[in-house]
Each structure stands twice: as structure tokens, then as C-alpha cells.
C-alpha positions as CSV (number, residue, x, y, z in Angstrom):
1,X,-34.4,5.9,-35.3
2,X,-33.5,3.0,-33.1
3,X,-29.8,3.5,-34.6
4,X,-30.1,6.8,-33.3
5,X,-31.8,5.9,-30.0
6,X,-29.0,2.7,-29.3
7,X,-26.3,6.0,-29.9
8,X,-28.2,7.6,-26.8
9,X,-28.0,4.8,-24.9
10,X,-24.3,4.2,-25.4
11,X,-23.7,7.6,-25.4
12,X,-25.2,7.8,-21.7
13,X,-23.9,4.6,-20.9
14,X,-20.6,5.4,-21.3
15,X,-20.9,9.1,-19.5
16,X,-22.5,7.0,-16.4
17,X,-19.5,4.6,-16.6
18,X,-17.1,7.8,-16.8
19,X,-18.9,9.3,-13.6
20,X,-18.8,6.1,-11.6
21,X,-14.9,5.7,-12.3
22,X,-13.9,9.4,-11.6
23,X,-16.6,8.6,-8.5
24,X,-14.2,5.7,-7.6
25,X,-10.7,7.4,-8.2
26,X,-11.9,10.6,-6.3
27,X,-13.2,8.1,-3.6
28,X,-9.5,6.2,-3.8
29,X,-7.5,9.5,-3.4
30,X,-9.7,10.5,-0.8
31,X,-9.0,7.3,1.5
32,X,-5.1,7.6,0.6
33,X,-5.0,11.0,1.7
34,X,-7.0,10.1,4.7
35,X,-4.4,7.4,5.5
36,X,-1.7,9.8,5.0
37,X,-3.4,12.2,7.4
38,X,-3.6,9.8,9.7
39,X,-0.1,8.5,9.5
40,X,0.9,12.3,10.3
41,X,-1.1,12.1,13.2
42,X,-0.1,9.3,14.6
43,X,3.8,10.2,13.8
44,X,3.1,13.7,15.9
45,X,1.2,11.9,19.1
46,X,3.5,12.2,21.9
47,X,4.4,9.3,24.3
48,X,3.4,8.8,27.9
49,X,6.2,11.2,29.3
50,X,5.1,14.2,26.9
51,X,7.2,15.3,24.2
52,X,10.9,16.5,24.7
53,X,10.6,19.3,22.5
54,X,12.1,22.8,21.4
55,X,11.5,25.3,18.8
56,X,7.9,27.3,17.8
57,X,5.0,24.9,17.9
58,X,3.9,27.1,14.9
59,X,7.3,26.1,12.7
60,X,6.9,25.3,9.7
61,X,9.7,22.7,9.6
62,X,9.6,20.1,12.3
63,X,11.7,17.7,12.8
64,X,11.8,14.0,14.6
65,X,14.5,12.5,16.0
66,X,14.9,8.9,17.1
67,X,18.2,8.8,18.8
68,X,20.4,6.4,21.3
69,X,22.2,8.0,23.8
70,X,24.9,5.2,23.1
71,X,25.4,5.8,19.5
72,X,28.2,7.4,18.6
73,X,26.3,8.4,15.3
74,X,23.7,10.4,17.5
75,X,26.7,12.0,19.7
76,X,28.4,13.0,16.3
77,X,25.0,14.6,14.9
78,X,24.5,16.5,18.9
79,X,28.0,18.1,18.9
80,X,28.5,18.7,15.3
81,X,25.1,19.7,13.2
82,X,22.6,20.5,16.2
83,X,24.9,23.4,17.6
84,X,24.1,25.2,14.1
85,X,20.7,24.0,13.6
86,X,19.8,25.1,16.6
87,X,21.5,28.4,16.2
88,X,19.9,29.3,12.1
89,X,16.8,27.2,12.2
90,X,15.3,26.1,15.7
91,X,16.2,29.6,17.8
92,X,14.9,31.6,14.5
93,X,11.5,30.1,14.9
94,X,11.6,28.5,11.0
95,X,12.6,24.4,13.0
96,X,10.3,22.5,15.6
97,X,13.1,20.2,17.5
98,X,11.6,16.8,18.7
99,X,14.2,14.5,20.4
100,X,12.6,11.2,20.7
101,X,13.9,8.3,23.2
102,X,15.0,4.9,21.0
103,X,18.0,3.5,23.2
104,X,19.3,0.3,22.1
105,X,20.5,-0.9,25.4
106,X,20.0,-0.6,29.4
107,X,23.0,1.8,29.6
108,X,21.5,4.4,26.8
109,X,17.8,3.6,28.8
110,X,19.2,4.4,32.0
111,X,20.7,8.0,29.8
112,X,17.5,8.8,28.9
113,X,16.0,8.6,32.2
114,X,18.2,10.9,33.6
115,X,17.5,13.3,31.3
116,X,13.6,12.8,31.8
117,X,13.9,12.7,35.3
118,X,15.9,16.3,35.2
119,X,12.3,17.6,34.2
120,X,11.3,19.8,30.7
121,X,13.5,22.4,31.6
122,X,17.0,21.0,31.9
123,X,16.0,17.8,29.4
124,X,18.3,19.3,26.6
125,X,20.9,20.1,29.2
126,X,21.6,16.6,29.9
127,X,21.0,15.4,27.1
128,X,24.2,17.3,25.6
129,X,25.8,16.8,28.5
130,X,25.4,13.2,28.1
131,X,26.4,13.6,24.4
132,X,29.5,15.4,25.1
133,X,30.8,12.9,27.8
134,X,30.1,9.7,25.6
135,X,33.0,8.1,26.0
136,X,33.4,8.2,29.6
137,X,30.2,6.8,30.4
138,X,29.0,4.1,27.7
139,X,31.1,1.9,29.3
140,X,31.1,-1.6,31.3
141,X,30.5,0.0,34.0
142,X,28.8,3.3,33.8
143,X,27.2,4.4,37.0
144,X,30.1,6.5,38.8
145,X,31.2,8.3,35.3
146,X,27.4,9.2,34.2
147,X,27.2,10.5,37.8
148,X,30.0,12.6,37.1
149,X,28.4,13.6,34.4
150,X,24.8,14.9,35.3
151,X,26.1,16.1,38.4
152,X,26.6,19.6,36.9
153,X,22.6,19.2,36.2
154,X,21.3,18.8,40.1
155,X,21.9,15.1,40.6
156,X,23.1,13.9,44.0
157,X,23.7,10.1,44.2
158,X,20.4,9.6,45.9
159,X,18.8,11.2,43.0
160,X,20.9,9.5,40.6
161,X,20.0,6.2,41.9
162,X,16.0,7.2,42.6
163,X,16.0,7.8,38.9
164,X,17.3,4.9,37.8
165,X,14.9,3.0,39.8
166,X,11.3,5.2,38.2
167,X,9.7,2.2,36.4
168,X,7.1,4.7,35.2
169,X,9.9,6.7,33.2
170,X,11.4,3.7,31.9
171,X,8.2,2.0,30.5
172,X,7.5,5.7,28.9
173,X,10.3,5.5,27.2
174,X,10.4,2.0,26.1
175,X,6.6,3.1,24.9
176,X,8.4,5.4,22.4
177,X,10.5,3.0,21.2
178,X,8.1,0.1,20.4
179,X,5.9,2.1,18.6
180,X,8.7,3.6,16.5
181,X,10.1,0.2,15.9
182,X,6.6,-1.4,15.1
183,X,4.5,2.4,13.4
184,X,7.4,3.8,11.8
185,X,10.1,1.8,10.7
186,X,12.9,2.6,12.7
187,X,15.3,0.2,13.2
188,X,18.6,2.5,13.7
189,X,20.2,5.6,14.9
190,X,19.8,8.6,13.9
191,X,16.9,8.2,12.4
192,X,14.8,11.7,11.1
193,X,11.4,12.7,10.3
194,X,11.9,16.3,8.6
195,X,7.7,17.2,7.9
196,X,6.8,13.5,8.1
197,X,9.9,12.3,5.6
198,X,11.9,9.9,6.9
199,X,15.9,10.1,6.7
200,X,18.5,8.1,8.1
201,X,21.8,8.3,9.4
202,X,24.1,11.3,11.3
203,X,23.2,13.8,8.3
204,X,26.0,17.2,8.2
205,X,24.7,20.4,8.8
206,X,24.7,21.0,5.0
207,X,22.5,17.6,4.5
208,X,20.1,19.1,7.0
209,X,19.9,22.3,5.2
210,X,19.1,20.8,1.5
211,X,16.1,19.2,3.4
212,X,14.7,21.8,5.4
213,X,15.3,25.1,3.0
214,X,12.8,23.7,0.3
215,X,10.4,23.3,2.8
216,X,10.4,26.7,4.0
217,X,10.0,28.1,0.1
218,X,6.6,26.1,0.0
């Protein structure tokens, strides 16, 4: 009888123990997918100046990138992969575009705030025209030949030099920067988020699409 009884009480002993550490891995995958939640949130709040953004808001594909208007990496990517990544994935409603600001010096800052300061609706437009004129511009100095180059985009050389001046877009920017240096790990140029996965480096067309098709099957 007290064999049978001291069963029991292992019996149930072990049953509570079994509860309490199912209890405690449920509760362990519940805080890790909490943090991963919240790591997604916080990798799709946009900065002070808004997002620079194009694309469905409903895609199911977005993707991040942190970008230097100097790099010649990130000029590659613009005038090589984005012209067809735009045309099969972002203008077909499957890609969210985000084009984030990470410039590594005052030069590629100064890029950005043009592009910014051209307002939502031409942002792009600079930005490849910018991209496209690298060479001419990312130089020692840069003022009259970036001139040249947004002028096509509404600048005048007041404008041009008003811009330059907007301490509110620059801090924006440098915002965007920090935080991906400090939240998110990014430490060069190009660097991606395609649905939260980070990649690095001016990835080909072809790259782009082994990433993103997968995504769209799920």
C-alpha cells in the first residue's frame, strides 16, 4: 500500500515537474519571439525625416537598404540590380523599397540632403541622378559638379546652398545612421534587410532574386 501510494506520489511528482518545464520553455519561446517582434519593429520605425520609400506598403517582400552616396559599391547596386528590381519586383507590387541614409563622410551627407531636401516626390530622382554622376562629384571638391548634377531636379545655387545649410535634415539623417550603426549592426555599404535578414555587400540582380523568390512562395 505505501509502495503503491510512494508510486503516486512520484508519479504526480514527476507530471508536476513535466508541467512546470514545458511551463518554462513555452514561457522562454514566448519572450524570444517577443524580442524578435520587437527587433522587427524597431528595424521598420522610420527616422525623423520619414521613410524614403517605394513599392506597395502591403508587399510581401520589403527590403532595407543602408547605402552611402559615396560608395561606389552602392552606385554599382543603383545602376546595375535596382533598374530590374525595380522593374520585376518593386513596380509589380510583390517588393517594398526602403532606401535608408548611412553616408560615411560629409560629401555623401551633404548627397543625401539634397535628395531630402528635393521633397518625397523627386527623392529617387536624385538619388539616381546622384548615383549615375558619382565620379564627377565625390571629389575634393564637390560643390560646383553636384550642382551640375541636381540641377536637372529644381536646384538653383541658392537652393543648393540653402540645403546644405538645413541642420534639421542633416541631424535626421545622421539619426538613421547612429541607430543603424548602434541597433542593427551596420558597419558598411551596401548593407540589406530583405524581411528582417540582414545581407551585405552590392548583391547582382540574380543574388537578389534567390533571396526574395522563396519569400514570396511562403
Amino acid at each position: 500500500m505505501r509502495s503503491s501510494r510512494r508510486q503516486f506520489l512520484l508519479t504526480a511528482s514527476s507530471f508536476v515537474l513535466a508541467a512546470a518545464l514545458a511551463g518554462g520553455g513555452f514561457a522562454l519561446f514566448h519572450r524570444a519571439a517577443q524580442a524578435q517582434m520587437s527587433a522587427e519593429a524597431e528595424l521598420m520605425r522610420p527616422g525623423p525625416l520619414g521613410e524614403a520609400a517605394m513599392g506597395a506598403d502591403n508587399a510581401p517582400v520589403t527590403i532595407i537598404e543602408y547605402a552611402s552616396m559615396t560608395c561606389p559599391h552602392c552606385a554599382h547596386f543603383a545602376t546595375t540590380t535596382f533598374p530590374e528590381l525595380k522593374e520585376k519586383y518593386i513596380d509589380t507590387g510583390k517588393v517594398r523599397f526602403i532606401l535608408r541614409e548611412f553616408p560615411f563622410d560629409p560629401v555623401a551627407a551633404g548627397a543625401f540632403m539634397l535628395a531630402r531636401c528635393a521633397g518625397k516626390d523627386k527623392y529617387f530622382e536624385v538619388v539616381d541622378m546622384l548615383f549615375r554622376t558619382q565620379e564627377t562629384w565625390a571629389v575634393d571638391e564637390p560643390d560646383e559638379p553636384m550642382l551640375a548634377a541636381v540641377k536637372d531636379a529644381g536646384f538653383t545655387k541658392e537652393s543648393f546652398k540653402e540645403c546644405l545649410a538645413n541642420r534639421k535634415v542633416l541631424d535626421g539623417i545622421k539619426w538613421v545612421q547612429q541607430r543603424a550603426i548602434h541597433k542593427f549592426r551596420v558597419d558598411s555599404t551596401p548593407t540589406f534587410f530583405i524581411n528582417g535578414q540582414l545581407e551585405r555587400g552590392a548583391l547582382s540582380f540574380e543574388e537578389m532574386q534567390k533571396l526574395i523568390d522563396p519569400l514570396l512562395k511562403s
